[in-house]
C-alpha positions in Angstrom: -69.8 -174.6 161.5 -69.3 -176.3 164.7 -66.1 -178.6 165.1 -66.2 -181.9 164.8 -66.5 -184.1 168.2 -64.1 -187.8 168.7 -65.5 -190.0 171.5 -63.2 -188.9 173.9 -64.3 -185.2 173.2 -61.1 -183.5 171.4 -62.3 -181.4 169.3 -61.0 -181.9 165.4 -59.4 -178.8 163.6 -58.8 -177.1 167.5 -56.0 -174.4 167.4 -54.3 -174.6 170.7 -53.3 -178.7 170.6 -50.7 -178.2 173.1 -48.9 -181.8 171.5 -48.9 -179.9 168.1 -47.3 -176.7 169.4 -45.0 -178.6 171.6 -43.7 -180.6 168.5 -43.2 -177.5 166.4 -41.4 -176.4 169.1 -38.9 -179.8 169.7 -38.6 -179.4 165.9 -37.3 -175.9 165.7 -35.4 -176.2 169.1 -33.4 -179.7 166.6 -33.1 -177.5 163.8 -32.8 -173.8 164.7 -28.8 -173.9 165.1 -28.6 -175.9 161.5 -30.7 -173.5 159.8 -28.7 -169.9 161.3 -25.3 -171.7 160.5 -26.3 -172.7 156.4 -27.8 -169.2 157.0 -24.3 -167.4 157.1 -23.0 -169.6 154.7 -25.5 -169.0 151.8 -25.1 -165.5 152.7 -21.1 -165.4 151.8 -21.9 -167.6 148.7 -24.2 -165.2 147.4 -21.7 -162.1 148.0 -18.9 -164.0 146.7 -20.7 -164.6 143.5 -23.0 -161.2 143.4 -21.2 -158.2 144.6 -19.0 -157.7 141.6 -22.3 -156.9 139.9 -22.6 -153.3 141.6 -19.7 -152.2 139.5 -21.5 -152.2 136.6 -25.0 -151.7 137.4 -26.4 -148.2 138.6 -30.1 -150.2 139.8 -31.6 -149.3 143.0 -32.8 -152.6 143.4 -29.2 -154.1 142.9 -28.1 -152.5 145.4 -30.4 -153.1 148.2 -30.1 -157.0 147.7 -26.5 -156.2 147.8 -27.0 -153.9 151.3 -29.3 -156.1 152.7 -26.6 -159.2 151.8 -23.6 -157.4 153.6 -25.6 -156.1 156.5 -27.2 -159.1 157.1 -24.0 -161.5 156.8 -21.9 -160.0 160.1 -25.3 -159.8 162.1 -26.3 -163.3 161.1 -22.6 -164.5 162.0 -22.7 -162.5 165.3 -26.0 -164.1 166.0 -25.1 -168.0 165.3 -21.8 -167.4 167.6 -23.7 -166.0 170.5 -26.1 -169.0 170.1 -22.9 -171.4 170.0 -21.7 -169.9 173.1 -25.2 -171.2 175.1 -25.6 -174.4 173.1 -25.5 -177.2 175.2 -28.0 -179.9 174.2 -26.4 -183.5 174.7 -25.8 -184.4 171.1 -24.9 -181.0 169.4 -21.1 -181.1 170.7 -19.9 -181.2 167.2 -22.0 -178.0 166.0 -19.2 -176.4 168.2 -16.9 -176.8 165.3 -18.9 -174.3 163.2 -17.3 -171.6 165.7 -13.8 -170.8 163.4 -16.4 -171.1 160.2 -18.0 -167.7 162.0 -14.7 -166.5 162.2 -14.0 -167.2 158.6 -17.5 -165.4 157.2 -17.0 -162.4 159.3 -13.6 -161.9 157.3 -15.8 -161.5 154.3 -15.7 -162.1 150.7 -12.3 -161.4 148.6 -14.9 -160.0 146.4 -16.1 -157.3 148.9 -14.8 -155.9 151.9 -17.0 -152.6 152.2 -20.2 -151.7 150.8 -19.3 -148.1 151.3 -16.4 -146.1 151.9 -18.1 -145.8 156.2 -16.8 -149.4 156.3 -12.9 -148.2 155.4 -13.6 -145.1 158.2 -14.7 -147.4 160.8 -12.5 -150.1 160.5 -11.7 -149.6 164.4 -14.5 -150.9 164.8 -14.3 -154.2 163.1 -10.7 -154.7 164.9 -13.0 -154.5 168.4 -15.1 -156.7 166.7 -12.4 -159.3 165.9 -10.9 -159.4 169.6 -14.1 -159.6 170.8 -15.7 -162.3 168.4 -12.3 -164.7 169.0 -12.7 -164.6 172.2 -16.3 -165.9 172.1 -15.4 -168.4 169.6 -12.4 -169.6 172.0 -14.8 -170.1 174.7 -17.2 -172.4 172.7 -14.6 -174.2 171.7 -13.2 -175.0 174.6 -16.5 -176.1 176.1 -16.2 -179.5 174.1 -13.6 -182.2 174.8 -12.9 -183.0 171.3 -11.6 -186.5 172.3 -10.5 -187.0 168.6 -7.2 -185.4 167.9 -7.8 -184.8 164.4 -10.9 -183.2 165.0 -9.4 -180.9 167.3 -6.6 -180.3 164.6 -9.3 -179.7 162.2 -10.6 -176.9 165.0 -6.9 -175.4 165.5 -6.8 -175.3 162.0 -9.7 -173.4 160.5 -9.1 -171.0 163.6 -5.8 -170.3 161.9 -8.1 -169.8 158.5 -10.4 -167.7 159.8 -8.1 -165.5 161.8 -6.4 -164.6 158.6 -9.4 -164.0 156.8 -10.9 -161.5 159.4 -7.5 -159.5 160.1 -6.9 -159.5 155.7 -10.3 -157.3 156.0 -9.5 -155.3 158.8 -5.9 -154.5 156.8 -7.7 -153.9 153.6 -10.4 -151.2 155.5 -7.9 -150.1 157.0 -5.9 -149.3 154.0 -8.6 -148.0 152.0 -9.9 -145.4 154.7 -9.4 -141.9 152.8 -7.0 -140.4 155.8 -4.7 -143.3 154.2 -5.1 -142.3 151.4 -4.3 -138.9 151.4 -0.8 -139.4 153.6 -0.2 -141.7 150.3 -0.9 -139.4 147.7 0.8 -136.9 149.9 4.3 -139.3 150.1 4.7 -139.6 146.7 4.0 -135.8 146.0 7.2 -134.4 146.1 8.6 -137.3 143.8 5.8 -136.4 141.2 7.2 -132.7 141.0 10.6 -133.6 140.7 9.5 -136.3 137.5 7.9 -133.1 136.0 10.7 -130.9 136.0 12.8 -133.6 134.5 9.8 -134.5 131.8 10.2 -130.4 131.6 14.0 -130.5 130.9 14.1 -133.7 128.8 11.6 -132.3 126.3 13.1 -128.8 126.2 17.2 -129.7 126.0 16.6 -132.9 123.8 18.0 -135.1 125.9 16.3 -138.4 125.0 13.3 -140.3 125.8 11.4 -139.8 129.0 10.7 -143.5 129.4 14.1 -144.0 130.7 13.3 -141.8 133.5 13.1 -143.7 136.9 10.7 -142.2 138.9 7.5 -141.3 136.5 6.1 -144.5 134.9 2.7 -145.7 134.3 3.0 -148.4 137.1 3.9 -146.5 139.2 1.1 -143.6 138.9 -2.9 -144.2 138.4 -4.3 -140.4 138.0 -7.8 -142.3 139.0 -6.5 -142.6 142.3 -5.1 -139.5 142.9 -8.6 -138.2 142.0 -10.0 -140.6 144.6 -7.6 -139.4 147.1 -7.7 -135.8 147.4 -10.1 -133.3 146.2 -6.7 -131.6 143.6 -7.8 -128.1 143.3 -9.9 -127.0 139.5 -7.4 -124.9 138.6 -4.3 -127.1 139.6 -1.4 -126.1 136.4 1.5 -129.1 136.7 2.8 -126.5 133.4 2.8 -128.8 131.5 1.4 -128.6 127.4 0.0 -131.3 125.5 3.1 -130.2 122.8 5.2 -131.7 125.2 3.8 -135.2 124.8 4.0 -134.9 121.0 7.6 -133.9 121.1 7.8 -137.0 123.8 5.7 -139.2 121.3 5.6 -138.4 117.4 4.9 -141.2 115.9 2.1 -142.5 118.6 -1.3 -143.0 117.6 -3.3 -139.4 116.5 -5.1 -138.1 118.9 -7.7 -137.1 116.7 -8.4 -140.6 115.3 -11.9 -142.3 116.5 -9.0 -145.7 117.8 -7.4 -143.0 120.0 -10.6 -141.8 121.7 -12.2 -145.5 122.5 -8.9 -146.6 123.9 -8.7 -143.3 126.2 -12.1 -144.3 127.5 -11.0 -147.8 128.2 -7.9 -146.9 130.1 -10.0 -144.7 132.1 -11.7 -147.5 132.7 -8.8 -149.9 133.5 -7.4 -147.5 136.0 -11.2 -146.8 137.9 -11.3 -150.6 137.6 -8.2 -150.7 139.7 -9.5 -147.9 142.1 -12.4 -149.9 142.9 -10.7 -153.4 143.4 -8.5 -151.1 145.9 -11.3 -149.3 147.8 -13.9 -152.5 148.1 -12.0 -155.6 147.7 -9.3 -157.7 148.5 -7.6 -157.8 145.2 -4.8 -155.3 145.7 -3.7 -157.4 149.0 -3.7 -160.7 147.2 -1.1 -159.6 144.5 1.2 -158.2 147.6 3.5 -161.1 148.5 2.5 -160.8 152.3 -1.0 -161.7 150.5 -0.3 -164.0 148.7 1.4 -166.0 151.0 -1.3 -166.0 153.5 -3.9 -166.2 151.3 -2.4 -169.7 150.3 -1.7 -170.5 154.1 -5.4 -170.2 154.2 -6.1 -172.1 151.2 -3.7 -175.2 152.5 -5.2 -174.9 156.2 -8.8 -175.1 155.2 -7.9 -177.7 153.0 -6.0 -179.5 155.2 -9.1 -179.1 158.1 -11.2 -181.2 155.7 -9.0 -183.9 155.6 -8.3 -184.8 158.5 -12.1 -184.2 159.5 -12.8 -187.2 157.0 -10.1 -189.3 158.2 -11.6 -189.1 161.7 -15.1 -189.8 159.6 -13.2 -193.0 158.1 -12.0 -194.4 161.7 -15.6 -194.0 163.2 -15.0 -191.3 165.4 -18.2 -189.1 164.0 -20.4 -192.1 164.7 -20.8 -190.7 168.3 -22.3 -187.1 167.2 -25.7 -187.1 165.2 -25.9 -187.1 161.2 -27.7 -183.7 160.6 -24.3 -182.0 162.7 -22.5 -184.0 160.9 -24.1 -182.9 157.5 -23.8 -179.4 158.1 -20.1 -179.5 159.2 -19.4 -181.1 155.8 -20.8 -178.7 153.9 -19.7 -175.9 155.8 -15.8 -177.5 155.3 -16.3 -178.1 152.0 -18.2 -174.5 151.3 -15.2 -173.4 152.6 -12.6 -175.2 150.7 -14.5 -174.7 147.5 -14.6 -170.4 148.1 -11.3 -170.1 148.9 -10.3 -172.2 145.5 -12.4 -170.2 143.5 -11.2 -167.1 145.3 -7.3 -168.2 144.8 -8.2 -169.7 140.8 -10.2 -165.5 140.5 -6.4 -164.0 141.7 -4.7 -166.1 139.9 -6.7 -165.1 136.6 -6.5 -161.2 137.2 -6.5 -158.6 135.1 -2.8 -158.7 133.5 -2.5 -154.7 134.9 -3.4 -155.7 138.5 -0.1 -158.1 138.0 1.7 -155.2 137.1 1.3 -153.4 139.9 4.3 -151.9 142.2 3.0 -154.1 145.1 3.3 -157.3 143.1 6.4 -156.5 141.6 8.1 -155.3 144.3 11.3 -157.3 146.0 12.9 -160.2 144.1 10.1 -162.7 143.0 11.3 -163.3 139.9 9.9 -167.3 140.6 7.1 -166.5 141.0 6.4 -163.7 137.9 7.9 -166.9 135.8 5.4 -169.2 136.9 2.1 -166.3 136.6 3.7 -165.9 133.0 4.5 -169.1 131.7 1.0 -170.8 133.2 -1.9 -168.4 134.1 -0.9 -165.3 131.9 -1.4 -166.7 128.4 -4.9 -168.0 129.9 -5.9 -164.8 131.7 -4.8 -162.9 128.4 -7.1 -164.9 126.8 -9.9 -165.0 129.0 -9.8 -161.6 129.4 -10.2 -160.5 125.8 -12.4 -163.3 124.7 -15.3 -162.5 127.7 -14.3 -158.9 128.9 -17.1 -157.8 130.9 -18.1 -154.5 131.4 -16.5 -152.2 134.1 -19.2 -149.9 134.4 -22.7 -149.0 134.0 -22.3 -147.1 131.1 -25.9 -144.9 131.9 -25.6 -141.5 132.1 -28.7 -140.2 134.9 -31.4 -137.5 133.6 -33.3 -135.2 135.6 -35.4 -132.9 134.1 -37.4 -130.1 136.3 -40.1 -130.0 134.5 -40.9 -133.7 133.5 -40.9 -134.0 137.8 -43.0 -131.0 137.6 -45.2 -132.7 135.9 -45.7 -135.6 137.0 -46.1 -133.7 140.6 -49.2 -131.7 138.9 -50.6 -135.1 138.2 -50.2 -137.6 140.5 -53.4 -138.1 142.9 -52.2 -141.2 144.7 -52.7 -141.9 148.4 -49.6 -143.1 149.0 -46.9 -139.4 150.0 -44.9 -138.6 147.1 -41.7 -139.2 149.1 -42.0 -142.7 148.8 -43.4 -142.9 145.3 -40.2 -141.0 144.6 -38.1 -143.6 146.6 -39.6 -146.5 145.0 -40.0 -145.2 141.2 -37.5 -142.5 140.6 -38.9 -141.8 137.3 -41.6 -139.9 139.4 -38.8 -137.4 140.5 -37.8 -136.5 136.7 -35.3 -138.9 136.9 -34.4 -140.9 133.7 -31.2 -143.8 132.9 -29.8 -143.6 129.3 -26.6 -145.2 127.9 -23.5 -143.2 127.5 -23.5 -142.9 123.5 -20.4 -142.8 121.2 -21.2 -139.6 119.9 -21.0 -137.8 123.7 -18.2 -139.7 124.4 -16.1 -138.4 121.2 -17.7 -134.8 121.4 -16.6 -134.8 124.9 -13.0 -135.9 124.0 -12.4 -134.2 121.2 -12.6 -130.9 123.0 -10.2 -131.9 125.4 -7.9 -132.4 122.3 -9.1 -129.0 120.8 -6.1 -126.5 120.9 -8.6 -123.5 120.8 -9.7 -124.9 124.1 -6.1 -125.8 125.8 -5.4 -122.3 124.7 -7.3 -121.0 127.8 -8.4 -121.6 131.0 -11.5 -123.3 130.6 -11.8 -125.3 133.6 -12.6 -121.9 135.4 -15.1 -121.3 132.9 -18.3 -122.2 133.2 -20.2 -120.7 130.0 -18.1 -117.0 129.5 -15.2 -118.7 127.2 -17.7 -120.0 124.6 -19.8 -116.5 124.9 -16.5 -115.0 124.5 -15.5 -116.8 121.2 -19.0 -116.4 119.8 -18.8 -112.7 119.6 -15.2 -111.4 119.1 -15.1 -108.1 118.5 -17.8 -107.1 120.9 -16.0 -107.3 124.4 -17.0 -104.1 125.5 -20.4 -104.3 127.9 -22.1 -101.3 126.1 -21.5 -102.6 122.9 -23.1 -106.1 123.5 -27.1 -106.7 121.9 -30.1 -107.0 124.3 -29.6 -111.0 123.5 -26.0 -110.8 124.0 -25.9 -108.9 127.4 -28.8 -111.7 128.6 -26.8 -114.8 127.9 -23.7 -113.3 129.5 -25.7 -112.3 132.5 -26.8 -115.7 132.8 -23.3 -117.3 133.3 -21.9 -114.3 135.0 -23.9 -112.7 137.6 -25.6 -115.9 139.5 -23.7 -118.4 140.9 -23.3 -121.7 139.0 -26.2 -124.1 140.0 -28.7 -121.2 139.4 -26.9 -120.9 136.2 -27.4 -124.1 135.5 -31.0 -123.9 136.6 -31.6 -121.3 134.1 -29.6 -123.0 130.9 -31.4 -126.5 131.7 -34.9 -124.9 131.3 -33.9 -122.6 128.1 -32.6 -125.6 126.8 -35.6 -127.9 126.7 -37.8 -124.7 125.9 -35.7 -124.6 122.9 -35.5 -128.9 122.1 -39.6 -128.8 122.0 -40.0 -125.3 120.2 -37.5 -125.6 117.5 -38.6 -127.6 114.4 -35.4 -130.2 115.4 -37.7 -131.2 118.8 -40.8 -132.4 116.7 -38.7 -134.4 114.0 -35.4 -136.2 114.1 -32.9 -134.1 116.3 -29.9 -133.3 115.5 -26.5 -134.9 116.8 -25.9 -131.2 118.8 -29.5 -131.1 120.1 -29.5 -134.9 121.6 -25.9 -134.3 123.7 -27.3 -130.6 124.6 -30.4 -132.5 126.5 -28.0 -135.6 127.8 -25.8 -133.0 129.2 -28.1 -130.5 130.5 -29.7 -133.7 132.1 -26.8 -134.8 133.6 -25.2 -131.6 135.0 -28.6 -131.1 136.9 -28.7 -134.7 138.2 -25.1 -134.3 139.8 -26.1 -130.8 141.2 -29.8 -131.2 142.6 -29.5 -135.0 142.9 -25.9 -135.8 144.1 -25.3 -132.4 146.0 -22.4 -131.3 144.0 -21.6 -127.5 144.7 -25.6 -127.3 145.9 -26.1 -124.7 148.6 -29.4 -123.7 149.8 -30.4 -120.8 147.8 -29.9 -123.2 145.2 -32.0 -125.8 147.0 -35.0 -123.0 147.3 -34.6 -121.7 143.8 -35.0 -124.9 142.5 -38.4 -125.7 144.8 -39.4 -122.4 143.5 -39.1 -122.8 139.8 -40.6 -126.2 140.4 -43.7 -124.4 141.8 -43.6 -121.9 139.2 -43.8 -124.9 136.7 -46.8 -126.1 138.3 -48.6 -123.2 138.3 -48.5 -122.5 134.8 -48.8 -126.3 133.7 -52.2 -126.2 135.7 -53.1 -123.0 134.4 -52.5 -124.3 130.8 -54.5 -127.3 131.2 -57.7 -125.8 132.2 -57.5 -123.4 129.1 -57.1 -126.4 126.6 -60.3 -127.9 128.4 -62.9 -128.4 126.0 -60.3 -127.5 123.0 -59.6 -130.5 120.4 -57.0 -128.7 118.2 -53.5 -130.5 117.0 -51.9 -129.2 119.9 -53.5 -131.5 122.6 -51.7 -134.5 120.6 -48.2 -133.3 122.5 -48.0 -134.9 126.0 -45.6 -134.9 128.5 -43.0 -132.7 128.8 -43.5 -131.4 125.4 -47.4 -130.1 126.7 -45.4 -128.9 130.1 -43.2 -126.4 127.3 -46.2 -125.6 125.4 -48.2 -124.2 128.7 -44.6 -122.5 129.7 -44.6 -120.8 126.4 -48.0 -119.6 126.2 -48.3 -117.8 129.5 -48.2 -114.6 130.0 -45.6 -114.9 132.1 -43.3 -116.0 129.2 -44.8 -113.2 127.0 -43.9 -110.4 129.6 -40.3 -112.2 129.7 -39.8 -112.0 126.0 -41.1 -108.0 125.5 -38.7 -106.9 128.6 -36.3 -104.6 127.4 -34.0 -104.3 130.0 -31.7 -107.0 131.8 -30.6 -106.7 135.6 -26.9 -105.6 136.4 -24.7 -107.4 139.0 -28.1 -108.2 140.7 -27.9 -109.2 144.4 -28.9 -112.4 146.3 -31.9 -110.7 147.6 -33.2 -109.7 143.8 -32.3 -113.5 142.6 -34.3 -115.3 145.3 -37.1 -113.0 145.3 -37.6 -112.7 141.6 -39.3 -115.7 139.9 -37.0 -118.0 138.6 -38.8 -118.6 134.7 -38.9 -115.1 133.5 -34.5 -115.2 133.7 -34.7 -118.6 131.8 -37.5 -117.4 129.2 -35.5 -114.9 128.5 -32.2 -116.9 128.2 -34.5 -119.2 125.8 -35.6 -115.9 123.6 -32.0 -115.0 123.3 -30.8 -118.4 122.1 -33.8 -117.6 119.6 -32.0 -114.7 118.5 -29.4 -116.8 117.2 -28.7 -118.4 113.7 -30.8 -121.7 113.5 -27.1 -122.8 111.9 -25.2 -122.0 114.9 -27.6 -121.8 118.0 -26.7 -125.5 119.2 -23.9 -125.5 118.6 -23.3 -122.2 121.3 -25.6 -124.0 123.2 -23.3 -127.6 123.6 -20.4 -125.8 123.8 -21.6 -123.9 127.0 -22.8 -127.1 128.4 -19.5 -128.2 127.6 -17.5 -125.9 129.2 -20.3 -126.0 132.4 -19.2 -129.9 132.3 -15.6 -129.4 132.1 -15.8 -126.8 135.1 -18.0 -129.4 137.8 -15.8 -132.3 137.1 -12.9 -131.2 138.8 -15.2 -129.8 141.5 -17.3 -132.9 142.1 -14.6 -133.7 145.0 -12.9 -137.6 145.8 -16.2 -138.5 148.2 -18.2 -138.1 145.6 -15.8 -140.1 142.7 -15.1 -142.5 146.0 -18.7 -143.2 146.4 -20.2 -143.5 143.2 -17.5 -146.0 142.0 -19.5 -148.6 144.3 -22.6 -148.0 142.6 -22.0 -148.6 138.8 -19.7 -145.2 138.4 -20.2 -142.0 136.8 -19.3 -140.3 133.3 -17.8 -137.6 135.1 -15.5 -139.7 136.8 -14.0 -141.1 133.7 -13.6 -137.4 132.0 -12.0 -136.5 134.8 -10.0 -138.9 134.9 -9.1 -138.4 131.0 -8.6 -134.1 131.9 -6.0 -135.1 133.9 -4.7 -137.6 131.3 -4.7 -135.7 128.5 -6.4 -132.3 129.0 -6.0 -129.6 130.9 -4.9 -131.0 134.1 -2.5 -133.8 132.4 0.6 -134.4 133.9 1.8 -138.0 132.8 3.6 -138.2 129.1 3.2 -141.7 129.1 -1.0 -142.0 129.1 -0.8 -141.0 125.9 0.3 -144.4 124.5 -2.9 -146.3 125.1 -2.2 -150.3 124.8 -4.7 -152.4 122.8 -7.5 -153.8 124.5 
């Protein structure tokens, strides 16, 4: 269709009107600065209000908004300040005002101050930022006269703000770098050994109650952050027995009472709750008196900026500058204002424990405890228990080899798996359940167990529970073909191979026993959760994952596939009961059928001490079918209950080995299970240390 012709021959509907483009053009050159500056401000609102949510949530897609809002806030501020520093258009003098407000968003949030522990490495970096940023910001400044001398207070003024704001971050990165950290848990080392030996003599002379002591009290030590501090060696004895808490504490709460175990978990989660306020916010520096006071010095100078900006709005002074500069300076002043009252009201309203902590109790303040206590600590109190959020994610991650394996047999998309897997990690075997009551009490009341304090068990990782199970057959030549298979499986390969091997056995035996097809068991459910989980933080996460263990696990995941492929072209063309089962229940089916698992289960002979070359060039199912025929063996009574038991003690024995990057990084990102156990082991379990933990307050 040919355009349409006017009498002076323009042609209607024609794409390259060079009036058109050069009005788009005069229209973005007006508005470009206005948009960039709401820009940075929409971007602080929506971290102030949205990054607290990554502390309970484990989503992927949480936390890429919440990436893409941190990254995108310092650039976007960087950006708008280089743009300040060329803007010169007659009639935009007043946007330079906006240059402290740059100042002010690249201090951040009080609500985040690092996405991830790299920000606390580098926060050299962000200090050369600073210098460098202020100077810019000095420089457009000074390019305007600011003939108003309330305007130019209002300038001097939110300089002072924002200078606060950006060094309070660089101090709180700083402070939260793990070096720091360690020279801290380091320099109070010596004064933790010597509260020991007293708890030691107080409990074994009689001399009264260890509360009186004055260096070991629960303010004054958070077990969560020693874990976040240092990776404390597995096997780490402070020698000291959970019967010296009861001789500390007989007539606290019973340990083995359902009360006691929910509370434990909750102060686990108070004291991670602190962790992660220390490691990614500002909230440990606000209840410090040198941050508190200049957190309200901000407060009064931001406020103060505004008013005196609308008293040289009252006398006509803004008259001369143009209305949309205007605009934008008010709501970037009043933005401002209404932040750092919400931020100072959010402080104000803590958690009673954050109160209660050394740094805000520290000198002689007793003014200012009396006013938190007579006005906002009944409130908090009450807020707090009325609307108590959650402090964690409360999932617990799956991954199961051979639902991934399956899925990998039959996916035919065009897009590469790598990407499928990014974008759905269900694809990958991976799975998100909630933590349930009944792991968390199981879990617990082992620690509690005096069978298991009796030993060592956090340098076992399976032989323990074998142990137990068959008493009076230590000897190696007097154990059964079953017996001598199990124990080779715990003993003779290292521990993610192990775990390899038990994780495959175990869902052989969920989908063949009669307690897969109906309603499982309580045993059989955790046995799956926890053989789930272990594999997740191994193969996933990278905990104690070398690379034999990264090639055995690629090879029993081919060796999966085979036989699942195999097995489906033999039930081609068959309509029995058996083609019902789908899923990963077919994928145990095939494995079970094969002849592979058939020449497994008649082999009469187990390998002795084999050596790395026999493990990663024998097939990986025929040690796990075997495994799987030897739980068989077992009572149907008493079979899961050897089998949670192992995945017990394999639990107990990663958590201390998981190491403080992994506890440090994961806090960010909804937290792990693991990390409250472990933070409950050295509570109350093996690795306790602190008499006092045992009197849980109620919550």
């Amino acid at each position: 269709m040919r355009p349409m012709k006017m009498r002076n021959g323009d042609k209607v509907g024609s794409h390259d009107d060079p009036q058109s483009l050069a009005d788009v053009q005069k229209l973005w050159n007006q508005w470009e600065i206005h948009c960039l500056i709401l820009a940075s401000f929409a971007l602080q609102v929506f971290l102030f209000s949205a990054a607290g949510v990554r502390l309970r949530s484990s989503s992927r897609v949480v936390g890429v908004l919440l990436w893409l809002g941190y990254m995108s806030a310092d650039s976007v501020a960087v950006f708008v300040l280089g743009h300040l520093s060329v803007h010169t258009a007659a009639g935009h003098q007043l946007l330079l005002f906006s240059a402290p407000f740059v100042l002010l968003h690249l201090g951040g949030q009080d609500t985040i101050t690092a996405f991830s522990m790299q920000d606390n490495v580098l926060w050299m970096r962000h200090l050369l930022g600073f210098a460098s940023q202020l100077a810019v910001a000095i420089f457009v400044v000074s390019k305007s006269p600011w003939p108003d001398r309330r305007l130019l207070a209002s300038v001097l003024l939110m300089f002072l703000s924002g200078c606060i704001k950006y060094c309070e971050r660089i101090y709180c990165l700083a402070t939260a770098n793990p070096d720091r950290l360690m020279k801290e848990f380091l320099r109070g080392f010596n004064d933790r050994v010597r509260s020991i030996k007293e708890m030691q003599t107080i409990a074994r002379e009689g001399l009264g109650s260890y509360l009186s002591s004055r260096t070991f009290t629960e303010l004054s030590l958070n077990p969560a952050m020693d874990i976040m501090s240092t990776d404390i060696l597995p096997n780490y004895d402070w020698s000291v027995s959970r019967d010296v808490f009861k001789d500390l504490y007989p007539k606290q709460i019973d340990p083995s009472t359902p009360h006691y175990r929910r509370h434990a978990y909750a102060f686990a989660e108070d004291r991670l709750w602190v962790c992660y306020q220390r490691l990614y916010t500002k909230a440990m520096f606000r209840l410090s008196p040198a941050g508190a006071l200049l957190h309200l010095i901000g407060f009064l100078s931001t406020s103060l900026a505004m008013a005196l900006f609308f008293m040289a709005g009252k006398s006509g002074e803004l008259r001369r500058y143009s209305g949309p500069d205007v605009a934008v300076s008010i709501v970037l002043l009043v933005g401002a204002v209404t932040l750092e009252a919400a931020s100072l009201v959010m402080s104000m309203f803590s958690r009673e424990d954050l109160w209660r902590h050394p740094l805000c109790w520290s000198g002689n303040l007793h003014v200012i405890r009396c006013v938190f206590f007579v006005t906002c600590g009944p409130c908090a109190d009450w807020l707090r228990r009325r609307w108590r959020k959650p402090q964690w994610s409360k999932t617990l991650t799956q991954y199961s080899i051979i639902t991934g394996s399956v899925k990998r047999a039959s996916g035919s998309s065009m897009v590469p798996r790598w990407i499928v897997e990014r974008l759905s990690p269900g694809a990958s075997g991976i799975e998100y359940i909630p933590v349930t009551d009944d792991l968390k009490h199981l879990v617990i009341k082992n620690l509690l167990d005096d069978k298991m304090m009796s030993t060592d068990f956090t340098s076992s990782r399976g032989e323990a529970t074998l142990g137990r199970w068959w008493p009076d057959q230590q000897a190696p030549q007097s154990l059964s073909l079953s017996e001598k298979v199990l124990s080779e499986s715990v003993k003779e390969v290292d521990f993610p191979t192990s775990v390899l091997i038990w994780h495959i056995a175990t869902d052989i035996r969920f989908f063949t026993d009669a307690a897969g097809d109906a309603s499982p068991a309580d045993n059989t459910i955790i046995c799956r959760q926890l053989s789930g989980y272990i594999m997740y933080l191994i193969f996933k996460c990278g905990v104690m994952l070398s690379s034999n263990s990264k090639f055995l696990l690629r090879k029993a995941r081919d060796e999966i596939i085979s036989l699942v492929k195999h097995g489906r072209q033999d039930d081609q063309g068959q309509h029995d009961g058996s083609r019902r089962k789908k899923g990963t229940a077919m994928a145990v089916q095939h494995l079970v059928s094969s002849q592979m698992f058939a020449q497994a289960r008649s082999a009469n002979a187990v390998p002795i001490n084999p050596s790395t070359a026999d493990i990663l060039g024998d097939p990986v199912l025929p040690r796990a079918f075997r495994v799987a025929e030897a739980l068989a063996g077992v009572s149907e009574a008493d079979r899961w209950e050897l089998i949670v038991h192992v995945w017990l003690e394999m639990f107990y024995y990663i958590a201390p080995r998981c190491g403080a990057a992994f506890h440090r990084e994961h806090l960010s990102t909804g937290g792990e299970f693991i990390t409250h156990v472990l933070v409950l082991m050295y509570s109350i379990g093996p690795l306790g240390y602190h008499p006092s933990l045992l009197q849980f307050g109620p919550h």
